[in-house]
Structures are given as C-alpha cells and as structure tokens.
N, CA, C and O of each residue as an XYZ file, in Angstrom:
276
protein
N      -6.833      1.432     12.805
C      -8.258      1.317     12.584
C      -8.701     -0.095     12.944
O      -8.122     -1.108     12.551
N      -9.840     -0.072     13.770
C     -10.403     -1.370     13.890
C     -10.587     -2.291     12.671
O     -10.430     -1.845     11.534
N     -10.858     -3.340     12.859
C     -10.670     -4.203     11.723
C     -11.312     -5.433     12.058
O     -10.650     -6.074     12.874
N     -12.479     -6.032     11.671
C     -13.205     -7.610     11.669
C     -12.907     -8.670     10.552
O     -13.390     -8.541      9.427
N     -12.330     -9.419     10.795
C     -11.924    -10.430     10.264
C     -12.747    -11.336      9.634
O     -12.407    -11.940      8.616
N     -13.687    -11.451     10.116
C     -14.671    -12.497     10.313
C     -15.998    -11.440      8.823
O     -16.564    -11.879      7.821
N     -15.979    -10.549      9.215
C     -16.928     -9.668      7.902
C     -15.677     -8.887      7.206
O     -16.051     -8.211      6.248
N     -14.262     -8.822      7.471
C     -13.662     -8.491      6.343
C     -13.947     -6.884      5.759
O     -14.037     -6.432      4.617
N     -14.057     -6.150      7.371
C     -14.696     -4.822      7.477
C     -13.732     -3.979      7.944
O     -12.780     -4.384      8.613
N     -13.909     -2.796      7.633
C     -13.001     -2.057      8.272
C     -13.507     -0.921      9.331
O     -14.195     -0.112      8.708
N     -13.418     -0.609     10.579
C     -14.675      0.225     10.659
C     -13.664      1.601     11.424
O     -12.459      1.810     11.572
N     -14.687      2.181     11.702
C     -13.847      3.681     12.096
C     -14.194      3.180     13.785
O     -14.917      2.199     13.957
N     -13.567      4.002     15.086
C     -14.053      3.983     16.008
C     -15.398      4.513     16.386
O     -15.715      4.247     17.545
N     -16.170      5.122     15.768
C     -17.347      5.399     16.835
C     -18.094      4.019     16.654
O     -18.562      3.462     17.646
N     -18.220      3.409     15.274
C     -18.912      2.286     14.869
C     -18.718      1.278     15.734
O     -19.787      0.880     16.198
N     -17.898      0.786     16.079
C     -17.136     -0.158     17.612
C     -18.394     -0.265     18.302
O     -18.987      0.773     18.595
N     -18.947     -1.555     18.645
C     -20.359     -1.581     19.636
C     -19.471     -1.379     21.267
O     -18.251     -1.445     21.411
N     -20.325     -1.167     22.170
C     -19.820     -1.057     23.550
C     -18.879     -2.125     23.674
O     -17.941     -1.714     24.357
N     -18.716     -3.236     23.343
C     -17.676     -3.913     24.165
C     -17.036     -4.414     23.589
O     -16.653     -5.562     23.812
N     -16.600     -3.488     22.356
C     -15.639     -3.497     21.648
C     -15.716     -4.664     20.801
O     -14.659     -5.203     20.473
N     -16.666     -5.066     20.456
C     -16.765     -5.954     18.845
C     -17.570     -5.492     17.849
O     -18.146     -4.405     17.822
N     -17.587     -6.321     17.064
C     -18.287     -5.813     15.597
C     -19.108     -5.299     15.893
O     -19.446     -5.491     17.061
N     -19.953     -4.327     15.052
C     -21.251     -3.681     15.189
C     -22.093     -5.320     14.368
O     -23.059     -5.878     14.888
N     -21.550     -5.707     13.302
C     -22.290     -6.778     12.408
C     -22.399     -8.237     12.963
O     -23.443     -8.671     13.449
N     -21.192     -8.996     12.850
C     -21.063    -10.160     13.781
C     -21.085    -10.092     15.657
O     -21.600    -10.903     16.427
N     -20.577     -9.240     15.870
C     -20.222     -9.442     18.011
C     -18.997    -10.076     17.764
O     -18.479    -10.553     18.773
N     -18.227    -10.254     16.448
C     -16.721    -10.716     16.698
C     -15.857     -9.361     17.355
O     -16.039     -8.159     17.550
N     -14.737    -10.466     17.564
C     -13.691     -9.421     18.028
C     -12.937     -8.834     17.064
O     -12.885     -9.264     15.912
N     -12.276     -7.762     17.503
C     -12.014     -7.142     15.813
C     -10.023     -7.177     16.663
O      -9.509     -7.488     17.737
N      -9.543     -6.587     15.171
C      -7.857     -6.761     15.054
C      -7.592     -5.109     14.687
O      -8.082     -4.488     13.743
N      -6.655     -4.600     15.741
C      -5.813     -3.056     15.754
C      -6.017     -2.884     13.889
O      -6.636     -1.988     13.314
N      -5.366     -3.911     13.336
C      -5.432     -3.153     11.669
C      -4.978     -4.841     11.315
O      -4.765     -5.920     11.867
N      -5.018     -4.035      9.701
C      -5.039     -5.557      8.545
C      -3.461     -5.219      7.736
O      -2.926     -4.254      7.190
N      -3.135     -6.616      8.038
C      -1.685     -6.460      7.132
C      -1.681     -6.368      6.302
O      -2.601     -6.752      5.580
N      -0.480     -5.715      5.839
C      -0.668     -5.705      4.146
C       0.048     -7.139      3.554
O       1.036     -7.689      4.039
N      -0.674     -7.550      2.459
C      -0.518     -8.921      1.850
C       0.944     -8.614      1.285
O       1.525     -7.535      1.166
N       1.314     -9.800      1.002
C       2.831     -9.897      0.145
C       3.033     -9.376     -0.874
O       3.751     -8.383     -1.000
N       2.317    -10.066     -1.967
C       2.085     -9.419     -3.029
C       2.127     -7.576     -3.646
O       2.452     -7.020     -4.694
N       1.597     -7.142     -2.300
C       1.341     -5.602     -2.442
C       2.466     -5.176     -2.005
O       2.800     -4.005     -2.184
N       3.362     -6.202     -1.253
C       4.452     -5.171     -0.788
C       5.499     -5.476     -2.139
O       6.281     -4.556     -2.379
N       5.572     -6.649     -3.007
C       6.332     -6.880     -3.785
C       6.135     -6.409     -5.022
O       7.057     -6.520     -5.830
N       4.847     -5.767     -5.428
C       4.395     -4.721     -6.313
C       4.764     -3.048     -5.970
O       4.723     -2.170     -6.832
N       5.073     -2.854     -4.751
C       5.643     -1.527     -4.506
C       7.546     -1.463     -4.955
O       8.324     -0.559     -5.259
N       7.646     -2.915     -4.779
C       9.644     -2.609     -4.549
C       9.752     -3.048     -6.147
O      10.828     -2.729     -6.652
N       8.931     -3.644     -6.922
C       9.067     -3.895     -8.246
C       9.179     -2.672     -9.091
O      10.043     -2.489     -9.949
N       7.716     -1.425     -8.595
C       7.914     -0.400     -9.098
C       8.722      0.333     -8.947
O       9.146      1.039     -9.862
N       9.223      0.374     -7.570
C      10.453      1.350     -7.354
C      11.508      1.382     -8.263
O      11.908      2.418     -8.793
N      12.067      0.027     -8.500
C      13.178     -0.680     -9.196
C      12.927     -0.276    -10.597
O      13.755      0.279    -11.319
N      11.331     -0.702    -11.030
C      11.586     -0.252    -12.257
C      11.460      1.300    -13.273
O      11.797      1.723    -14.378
N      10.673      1.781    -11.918
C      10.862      3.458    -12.260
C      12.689      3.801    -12.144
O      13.431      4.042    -13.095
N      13.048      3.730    -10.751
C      14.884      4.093    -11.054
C      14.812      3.724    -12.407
O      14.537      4.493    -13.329
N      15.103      2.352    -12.515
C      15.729      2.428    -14.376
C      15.347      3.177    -15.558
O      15.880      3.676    -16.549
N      13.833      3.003    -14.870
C      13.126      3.932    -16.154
C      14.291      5.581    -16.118
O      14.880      5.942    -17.137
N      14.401      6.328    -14.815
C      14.884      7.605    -14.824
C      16.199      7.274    -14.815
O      16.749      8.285    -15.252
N      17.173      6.332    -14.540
C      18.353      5.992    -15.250
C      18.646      6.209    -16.839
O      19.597      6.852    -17.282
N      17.596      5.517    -17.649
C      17.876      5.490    -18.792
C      17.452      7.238    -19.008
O      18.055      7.757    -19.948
N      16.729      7.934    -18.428
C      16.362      9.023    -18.932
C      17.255     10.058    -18.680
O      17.361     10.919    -19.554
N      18.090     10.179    -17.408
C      19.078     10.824    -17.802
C      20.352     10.337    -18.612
O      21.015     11.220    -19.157
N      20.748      9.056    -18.741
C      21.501      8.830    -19.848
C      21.188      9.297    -21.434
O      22.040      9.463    -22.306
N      19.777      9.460    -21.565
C      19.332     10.003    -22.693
C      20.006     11.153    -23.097
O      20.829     11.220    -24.009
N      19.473     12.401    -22.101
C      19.612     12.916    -21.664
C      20.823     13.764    -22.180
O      20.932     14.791    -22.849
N      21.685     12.889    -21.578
C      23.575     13.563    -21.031
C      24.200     12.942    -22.946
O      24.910     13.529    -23.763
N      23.573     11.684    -23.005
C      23.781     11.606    -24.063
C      23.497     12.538    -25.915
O      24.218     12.533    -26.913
N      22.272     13.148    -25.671
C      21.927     13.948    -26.558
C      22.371     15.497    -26.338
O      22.095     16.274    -27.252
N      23.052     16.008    -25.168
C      23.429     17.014    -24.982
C      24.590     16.980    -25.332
O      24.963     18.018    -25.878
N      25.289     16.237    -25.245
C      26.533     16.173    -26.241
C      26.519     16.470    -27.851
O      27.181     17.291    -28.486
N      25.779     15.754    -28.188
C      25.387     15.704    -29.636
C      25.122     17.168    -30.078
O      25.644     17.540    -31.128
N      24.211     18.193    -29.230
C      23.814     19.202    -29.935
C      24.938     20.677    -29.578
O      24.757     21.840    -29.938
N      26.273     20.017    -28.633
C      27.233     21.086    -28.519
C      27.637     21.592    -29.395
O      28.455     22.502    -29.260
C-alpha cells in the first residue's frame, strides 16, 4: 500500500494523484511503512509468554489427572 511520510497517511491506490504522489502534500510516497521495533518485540514477548502460559497448563493438567486415577 502506498504510504506518505510526510502526512503519515496511508492511502489505497486509486487515491494516488496522476504522478504518483500524495493526493494532500505532492510528496512522494513509500511501497509501505515498517513495522516499528517495539511491535515486533511485543509479538515475540507474547508468543513466549503464551507457550508458558500453555506449558504450565498442560502440566496442570497431566498433573491433576493423576490425582483423580
């Protein structure tokens, strides 16, 4: 998706003026917007801490099924 830097816009293609800059500024726009650090280090945090979360839950689990043999 197109992307203006400069207004911090995101736009779809038809919006694109003829020569391919902003419809708002006449800047040039960027293929797409990276994703910030932060967001990628909030995805691998959750990952990590869901596994454990479902670690401990099947240890629960395996553990209380014993108990009620």
């Amino acid at each position: 998706m197109p992307w203006c830097e400069q207004c911090d816009l995101v736009l779809e293609d038809e919006e694109v003026d003829e020569e391919g800059g902003c419809p708002s500024c006449g800047g040039p726009l960027a293929e797409h917007r990276p994703s910030p650090w932060y967001f990628k280090f909030m995805v691998v945090a959750t990952v990590i801490y869901l596994g454990y979360r479902a670690y401990q839950g099947i240890t629960w689990v395996v553990h209380h099924a014993h108990l009620h043999l």
